[in-house]
N, C-alpha and C positions, 0 to 999 in steps of 0.2 A: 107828092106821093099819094096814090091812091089809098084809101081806107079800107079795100075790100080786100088789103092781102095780107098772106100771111110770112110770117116772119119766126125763124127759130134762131134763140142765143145760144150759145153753148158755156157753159161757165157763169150763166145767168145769174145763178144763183150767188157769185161771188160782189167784190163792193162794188166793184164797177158795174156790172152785171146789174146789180138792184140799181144803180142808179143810173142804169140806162132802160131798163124794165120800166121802170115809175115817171120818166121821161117821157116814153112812148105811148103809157096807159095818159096822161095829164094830158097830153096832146091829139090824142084817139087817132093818132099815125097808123096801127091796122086793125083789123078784122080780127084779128087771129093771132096771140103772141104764146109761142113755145119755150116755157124756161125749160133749157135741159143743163141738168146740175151731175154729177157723181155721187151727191151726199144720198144715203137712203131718205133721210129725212131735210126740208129746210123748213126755214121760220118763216109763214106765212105773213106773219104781223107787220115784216120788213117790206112789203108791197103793199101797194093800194088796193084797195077789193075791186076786182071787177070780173065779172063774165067771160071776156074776153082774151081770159090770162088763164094758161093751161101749163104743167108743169111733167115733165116726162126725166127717166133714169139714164144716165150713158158715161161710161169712160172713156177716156184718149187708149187705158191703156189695153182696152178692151174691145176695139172700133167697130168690131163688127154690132155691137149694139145700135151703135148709129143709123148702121144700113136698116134695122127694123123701126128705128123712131122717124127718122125720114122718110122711108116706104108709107107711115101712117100720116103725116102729119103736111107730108107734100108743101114744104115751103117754098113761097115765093123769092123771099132773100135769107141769107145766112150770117149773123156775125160773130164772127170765130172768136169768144174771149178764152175760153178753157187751153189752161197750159202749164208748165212749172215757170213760175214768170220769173225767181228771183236769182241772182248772180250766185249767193250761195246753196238755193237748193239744187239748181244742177251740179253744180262742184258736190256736193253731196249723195247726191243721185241720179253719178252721169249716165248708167242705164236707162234709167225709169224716163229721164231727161230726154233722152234720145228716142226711147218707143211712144211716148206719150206729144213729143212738140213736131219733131217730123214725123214719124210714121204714121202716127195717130192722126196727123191733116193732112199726109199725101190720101191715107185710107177716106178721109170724111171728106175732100175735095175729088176722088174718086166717086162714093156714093152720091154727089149731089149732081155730080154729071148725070146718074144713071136715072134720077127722079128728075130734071129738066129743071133744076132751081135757076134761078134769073143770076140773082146777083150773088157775090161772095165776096163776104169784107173778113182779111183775113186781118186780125190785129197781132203785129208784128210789138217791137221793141228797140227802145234808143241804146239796146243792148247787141244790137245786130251788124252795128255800126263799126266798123271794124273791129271784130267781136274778140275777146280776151278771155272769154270761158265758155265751158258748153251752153248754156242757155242763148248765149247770144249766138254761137253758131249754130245751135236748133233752130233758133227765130231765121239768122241770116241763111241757111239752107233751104227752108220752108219760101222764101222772097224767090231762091235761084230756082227751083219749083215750080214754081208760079209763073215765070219765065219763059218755060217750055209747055206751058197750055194753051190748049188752044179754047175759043167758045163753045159751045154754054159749056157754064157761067161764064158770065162776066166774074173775073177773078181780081183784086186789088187789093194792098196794104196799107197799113198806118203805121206809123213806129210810136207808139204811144212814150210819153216820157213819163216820170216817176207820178204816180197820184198821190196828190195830201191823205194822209193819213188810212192809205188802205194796209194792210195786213203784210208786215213785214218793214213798211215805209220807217223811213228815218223819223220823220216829224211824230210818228205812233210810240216808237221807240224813245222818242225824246222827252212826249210829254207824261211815258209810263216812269223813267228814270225820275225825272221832275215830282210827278208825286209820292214816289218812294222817296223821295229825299237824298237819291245817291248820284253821282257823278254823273255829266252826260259824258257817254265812250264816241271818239269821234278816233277818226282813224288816222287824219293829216288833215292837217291844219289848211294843204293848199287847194283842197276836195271841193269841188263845183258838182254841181245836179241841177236838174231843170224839173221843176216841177207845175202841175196844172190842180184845178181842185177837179172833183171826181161831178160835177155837175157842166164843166167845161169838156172833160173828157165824151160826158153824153152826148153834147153837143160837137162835137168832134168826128165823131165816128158815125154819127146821121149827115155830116158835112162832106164827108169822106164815100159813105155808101151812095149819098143822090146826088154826087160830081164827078164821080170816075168813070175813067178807061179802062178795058183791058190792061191790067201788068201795072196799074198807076201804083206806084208808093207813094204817101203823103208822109212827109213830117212835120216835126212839130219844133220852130229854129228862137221860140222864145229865147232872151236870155239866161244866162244862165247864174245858180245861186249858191254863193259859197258857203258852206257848208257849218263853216265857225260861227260868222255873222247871222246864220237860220238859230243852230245854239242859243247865240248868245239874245238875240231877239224872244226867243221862250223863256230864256232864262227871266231875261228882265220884265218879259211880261204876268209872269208866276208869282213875282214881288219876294222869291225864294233866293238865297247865297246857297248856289249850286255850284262845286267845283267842275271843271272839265278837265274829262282826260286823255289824254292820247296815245290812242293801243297799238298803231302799225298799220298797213293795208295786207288785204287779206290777199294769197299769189293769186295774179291774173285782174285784182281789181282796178278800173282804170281810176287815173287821179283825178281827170275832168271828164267832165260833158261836152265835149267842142262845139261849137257853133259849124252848122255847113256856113262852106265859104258859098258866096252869092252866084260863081260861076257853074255850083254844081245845083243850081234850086230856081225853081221858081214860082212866081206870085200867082195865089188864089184869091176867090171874093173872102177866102177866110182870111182875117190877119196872120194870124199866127202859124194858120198850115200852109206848107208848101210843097211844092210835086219834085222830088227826085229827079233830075234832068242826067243824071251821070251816071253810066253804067259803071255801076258795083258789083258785078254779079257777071264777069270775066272767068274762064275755067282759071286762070291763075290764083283768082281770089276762091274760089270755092275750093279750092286746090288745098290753099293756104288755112284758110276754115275747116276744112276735116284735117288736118296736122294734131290741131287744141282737141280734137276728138283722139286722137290716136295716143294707146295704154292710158286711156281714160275708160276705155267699152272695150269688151272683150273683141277679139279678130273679127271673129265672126260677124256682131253687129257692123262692126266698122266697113265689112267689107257688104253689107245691105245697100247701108247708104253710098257707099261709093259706085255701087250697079247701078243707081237709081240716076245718075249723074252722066253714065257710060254710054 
């Protein structure tokens, strides 16, 4: 990868975000790095100082700001972290879910056409994956999108799996419960997740942006981590007598993380990422995907996304 170019994060300022920001600046990967955040303000202290690092204002759920930070800042590649990422904040906020994950990237992969960006690394989610609530049909919508573009950009995804300990994560949750000294709330006992640390993630998604194709999905087919035995490992390592307990799953949440079977993937120089070989992304399946949308969003929206598809 060249060092003379430039490059804009979107959601940069988020934990992943910094720690692919501070990744890029350690390695002097480019010229040119644009964190663009939502927040008015972030923590500068949380990055390393350098010249090189430039920070600009923009929402999903306001995209036409984008079109004016990318008019200025004319990046060479793009990696899409900004989104509502978690299973219950779109159940919570299937609007804001819906204008902010698809509209909000069809708008931002629209503008990057019109400034001639190279590359576009959309970061997707292991939430996509035969999806069970709005956020993961945002994500798996935004994949079937991506489907029907043509170059420039080069356009491509990653399905990131759960990060240690970012902002929402279980392991964050657990070790807050742990220091309170109150129960850890676990939802079923038979609950699998795959998780990566947030410094492997960095490295993931530079792995993903300098080896794709056009329309490539990568995942990520680690195995997978039952969710008692993560528990009960904190537990024991806190040297604390922590009860656990168990609350129920919440509607729509899945019980595992499944492993893709091997006939639908295949092998990169990365261990652990692999390229999606199996079309997901059938009008039947997208079909099936705006249903989990439908008396979730008003008509109205519902019938956006379904033109966009037409």
């Amino acid at each position: 990868m060249s060092n003379n170019q430039t490059i804009l994060i979107t959601g940069g300022c988020g934990f992943v975000g910094r720690h692919l920001v501070n990744h890029l600046l350690e390695n002097n990967l480019y010229q040119k790095i644009v964190v663009c955040c939502h927040h008015k303000q972030t923590d500068l202290l949380l990055f390393r100082i350098s010249n090189h690092l430039f920070f600009d204002k923009a929402d999903l759920l306001q995209p036409e700001k984008y079109k004016a930070v990318l008019a200025k800042h004319k990046p060479d590649d793009i990696i899409h972290l900004a989104a509502i990422a978690r299973f219950r904040q779109g159940e919570e906020n299937p609007e804001d879910t819906v204008k902010a994950n698809f509209f909000g990237t069809v708008k931002l992969l629209q503008f990057a056409q019109q400034v001639n960006v190279k590359r576009f690394l959309y970061v997707s989610s292991n939430l996509a994956r035969n999806p069970k609530g709005v956020t993961g049909s945002t994500k798996y919508l935004v994949e079937a999108f991506i489907r029907t573009m043509e170059t420039p950009p080069a356009v491509f995804s990653i399905r990131l799996p759960n990060v240690i300990d970012s902002p929402g994560a279980v392991t964050l949750i657990f070790k807050q419960q742990i220091e309170e000294g109150k129960a850890i709330t676990l939802t079923d006992q038979r609950m699998t997740r795959k998780f990566i640390t947030p410094e492997q993630s960095a490295k993931d998604l530079l792995f993903a942006l300098n080896n794709s194709h056009h329309r490539d999905i990568y995942i990520n087919n680690k195995p997978s981590t039952p969710i008692t035995e993560l528990a009960q490992q904190m537990i024991s390592n806190s040297g604390k007598n922590i009860p656990v307990k168990f609350i129920g799953m919440r509607p729509g949440e899945k019980l595992e993380e499944e492993d893709y079977p091997a006939s639908t993937i295949s092998s990169t120089k990365n261990k652990t990422l692999f390229l999606l070989t199996e079309n997901q992304h059938t009008k039947a399946n997208i079909a099936s995907s705006m249903q989990l949308l439908k008396g979730k969003i008003t008509s109205e929206l519902f019938d956006r996304v379904q033109t966009v598809f037409e």
